[in-house]
KEMI-326783 format. One line per 4 residues: number of its first residue (from 1); their letters; for each residue x, y, z of C-alpha. Coordinates in nm, 4 decimals. Example, Ala and Ser with C-alpha at 12.3 -4.5 7.8 and 13.67 -1.06 7.14 Angstrom:
<gumars>
1 = as = 1.2300,-0.4500,0.7800 ~ 1.3670,-0.1060,0.7140
</gumars>
This chain:
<gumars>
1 = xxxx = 1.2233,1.3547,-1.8386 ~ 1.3532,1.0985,-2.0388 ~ 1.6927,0.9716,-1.8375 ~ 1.6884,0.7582,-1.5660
5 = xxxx = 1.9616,0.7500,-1.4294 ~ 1.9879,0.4082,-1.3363 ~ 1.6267,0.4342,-1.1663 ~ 1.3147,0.2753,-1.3398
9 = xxxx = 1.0722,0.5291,-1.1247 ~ 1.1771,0.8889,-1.0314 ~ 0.8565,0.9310,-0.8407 ~ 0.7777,1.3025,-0.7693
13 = xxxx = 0.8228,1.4481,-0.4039 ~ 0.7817,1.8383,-0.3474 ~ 0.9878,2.0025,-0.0347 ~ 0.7655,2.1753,0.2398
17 = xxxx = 0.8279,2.4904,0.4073 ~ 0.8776,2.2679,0.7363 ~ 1.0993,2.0631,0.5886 ~ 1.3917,2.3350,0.6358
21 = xxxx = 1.5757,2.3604,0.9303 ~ 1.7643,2.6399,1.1449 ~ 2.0227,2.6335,0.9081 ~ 1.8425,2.6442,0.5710
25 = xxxx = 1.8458,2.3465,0.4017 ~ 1.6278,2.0243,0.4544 ~ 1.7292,1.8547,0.7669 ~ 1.8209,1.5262,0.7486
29 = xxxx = 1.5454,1.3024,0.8781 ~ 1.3565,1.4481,0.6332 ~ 1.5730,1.2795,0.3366 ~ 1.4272,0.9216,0.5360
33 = xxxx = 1.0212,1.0737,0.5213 ~ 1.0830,1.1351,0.1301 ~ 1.2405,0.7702,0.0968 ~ 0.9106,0.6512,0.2726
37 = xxxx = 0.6728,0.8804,0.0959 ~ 0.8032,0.7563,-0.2346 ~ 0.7956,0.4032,-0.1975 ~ 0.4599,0.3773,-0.0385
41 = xxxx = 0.3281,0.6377,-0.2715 ~ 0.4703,0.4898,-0.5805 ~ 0.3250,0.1004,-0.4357 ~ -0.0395,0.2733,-0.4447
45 = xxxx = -0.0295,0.3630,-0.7863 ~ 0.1427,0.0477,-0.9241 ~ -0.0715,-0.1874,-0.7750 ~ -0.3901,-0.0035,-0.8113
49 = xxxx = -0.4410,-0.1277,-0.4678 ~ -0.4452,0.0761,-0.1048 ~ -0.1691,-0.0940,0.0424 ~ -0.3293,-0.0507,0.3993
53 = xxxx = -0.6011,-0.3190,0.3228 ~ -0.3868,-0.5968,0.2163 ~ -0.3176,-0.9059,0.4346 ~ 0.0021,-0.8017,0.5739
57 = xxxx = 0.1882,-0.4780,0.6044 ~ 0.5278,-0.3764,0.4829 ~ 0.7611,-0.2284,0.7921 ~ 1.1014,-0.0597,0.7489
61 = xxxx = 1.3428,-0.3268,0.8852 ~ 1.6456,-0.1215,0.7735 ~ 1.7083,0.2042,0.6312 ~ 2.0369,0.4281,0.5282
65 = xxxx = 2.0631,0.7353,0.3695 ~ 2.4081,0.9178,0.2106 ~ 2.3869,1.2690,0.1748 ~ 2.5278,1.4093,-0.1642
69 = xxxx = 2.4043,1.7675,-0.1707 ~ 2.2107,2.0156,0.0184 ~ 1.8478,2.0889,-0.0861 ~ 1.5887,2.3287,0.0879
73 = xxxx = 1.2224,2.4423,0.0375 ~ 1.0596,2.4824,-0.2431 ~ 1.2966,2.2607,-0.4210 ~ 1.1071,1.9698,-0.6211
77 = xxxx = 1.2239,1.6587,-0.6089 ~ 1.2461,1.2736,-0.7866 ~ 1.3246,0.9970,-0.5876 ~ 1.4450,0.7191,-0.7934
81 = xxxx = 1.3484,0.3608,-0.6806 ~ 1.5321,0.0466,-0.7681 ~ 1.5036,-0.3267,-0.6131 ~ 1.8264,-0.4571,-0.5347
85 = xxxx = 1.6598,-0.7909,-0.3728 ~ 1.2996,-0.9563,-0.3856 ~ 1.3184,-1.2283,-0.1208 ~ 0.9938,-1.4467,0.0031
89 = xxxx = 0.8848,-1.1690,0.2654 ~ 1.1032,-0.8979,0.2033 ~ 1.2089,-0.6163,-0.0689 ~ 1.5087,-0.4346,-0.0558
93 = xxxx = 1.5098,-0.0895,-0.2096 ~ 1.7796,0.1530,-0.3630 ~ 1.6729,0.4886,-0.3673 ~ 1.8044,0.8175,-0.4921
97 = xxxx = 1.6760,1.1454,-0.4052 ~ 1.7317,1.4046,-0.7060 ~ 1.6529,1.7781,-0.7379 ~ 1.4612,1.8590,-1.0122
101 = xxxx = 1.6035,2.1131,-1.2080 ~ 1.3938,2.1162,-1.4914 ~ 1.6197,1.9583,-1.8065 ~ 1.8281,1.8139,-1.5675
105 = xxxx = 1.8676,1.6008,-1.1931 ~ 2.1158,1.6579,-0.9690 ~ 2.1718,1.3564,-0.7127 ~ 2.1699,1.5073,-0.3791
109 = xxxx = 2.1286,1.1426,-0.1834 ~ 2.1318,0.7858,-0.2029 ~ 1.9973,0.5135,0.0511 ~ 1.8322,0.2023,0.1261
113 = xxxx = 1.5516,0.0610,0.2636 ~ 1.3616,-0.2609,0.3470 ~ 1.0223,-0.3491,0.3570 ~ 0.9579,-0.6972,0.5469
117 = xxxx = 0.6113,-0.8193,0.5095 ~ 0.4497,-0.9440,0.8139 ~ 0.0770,-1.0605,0.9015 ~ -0.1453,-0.7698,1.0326
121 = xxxx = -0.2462,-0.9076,1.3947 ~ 0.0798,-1.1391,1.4330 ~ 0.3372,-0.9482,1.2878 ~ 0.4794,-1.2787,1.1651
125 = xxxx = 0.6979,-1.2423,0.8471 ~ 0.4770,-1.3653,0.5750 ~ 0.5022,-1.3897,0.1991 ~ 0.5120,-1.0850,-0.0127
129 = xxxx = 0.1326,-1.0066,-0.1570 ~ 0.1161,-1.0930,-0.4791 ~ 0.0031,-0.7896,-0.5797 ~ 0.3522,-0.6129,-0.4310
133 = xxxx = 0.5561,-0.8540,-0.6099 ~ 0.3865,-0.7997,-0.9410 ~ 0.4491,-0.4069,-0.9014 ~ 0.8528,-0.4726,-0.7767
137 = xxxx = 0.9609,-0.7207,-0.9882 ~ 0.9929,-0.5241,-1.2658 ~ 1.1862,-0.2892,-1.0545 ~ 1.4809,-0.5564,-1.0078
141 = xxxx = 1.8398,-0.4385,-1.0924 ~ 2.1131,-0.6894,-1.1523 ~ 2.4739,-0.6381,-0.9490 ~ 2.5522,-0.4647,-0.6573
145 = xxx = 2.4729,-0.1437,-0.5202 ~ 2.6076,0.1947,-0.6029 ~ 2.7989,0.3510,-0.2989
</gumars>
């Protein structure tokens, strides 16, 4: 897939058969678990490292999510990740969730979320680990976010 679409990682999410609700399509706390999947998922594989054993830990502080379009099971999904801010001890993410159609992505949600890095036992805000900021900063996007 060679666009972007504004997104330096559309990191690959597959629907689950539980993910659909009553009424068909993917309820929406779901759209939240994909947001979270990706990120943490795509900070693995960037860093090389398993994020669990680091220092300090990365908690949602804030999260929002705009729905755009309906998707169910077994759609298969990209969720693009941006950085829209890399402070000292936090990282705020754009994110886009997509449905893979093959040739071509339509958006079906947009949202936000931010990891604050705090120490393990004290749950102190803390620096970002090095590692982490090596892996976002090239993530960075210049302006402000798309509505």
């Amino acid at each position: 897939m060679t666009q972007d679409h504004g997104y330096p990682v559309l990191w690959p999410v597959p629907t689950r058969w539980a993910d659909n609700d009553h009424y068909g399509h993917v309820n929406n706390v779901t759209y939240y678990s994909y947001f979270d999947t990706a990120v943490n998922a795509w900070l693995i594989s960037a860093t090389g490292t398993d994020i669990r054993d680091l220092h300090a830990i990365g908690v949602v502080a804030q999260t929002s999510c705009k729905f755009l379009g309906s998707i169910s099971f077994p759609d298969m999904l990209r969720v693009g990740i941006r950085v829209s801010r890399l402070g000292t001890s936090s990282i705020n993410y754009e994110l886009a969730i997509f449905r893979d159609g093959g040739d071509h992505l339509d958006l079906a949600a947009t949202g936000t979320f931010t990891h604050v890095y705090v120490d393990e036992q004290t749950r102190k805000p803390v620096p970002i680990p090095a590692v982490i900021r090596a892996a976002a900063e090239p993530l960075v996007v210049a302006g402000p976010a798309e509505s």
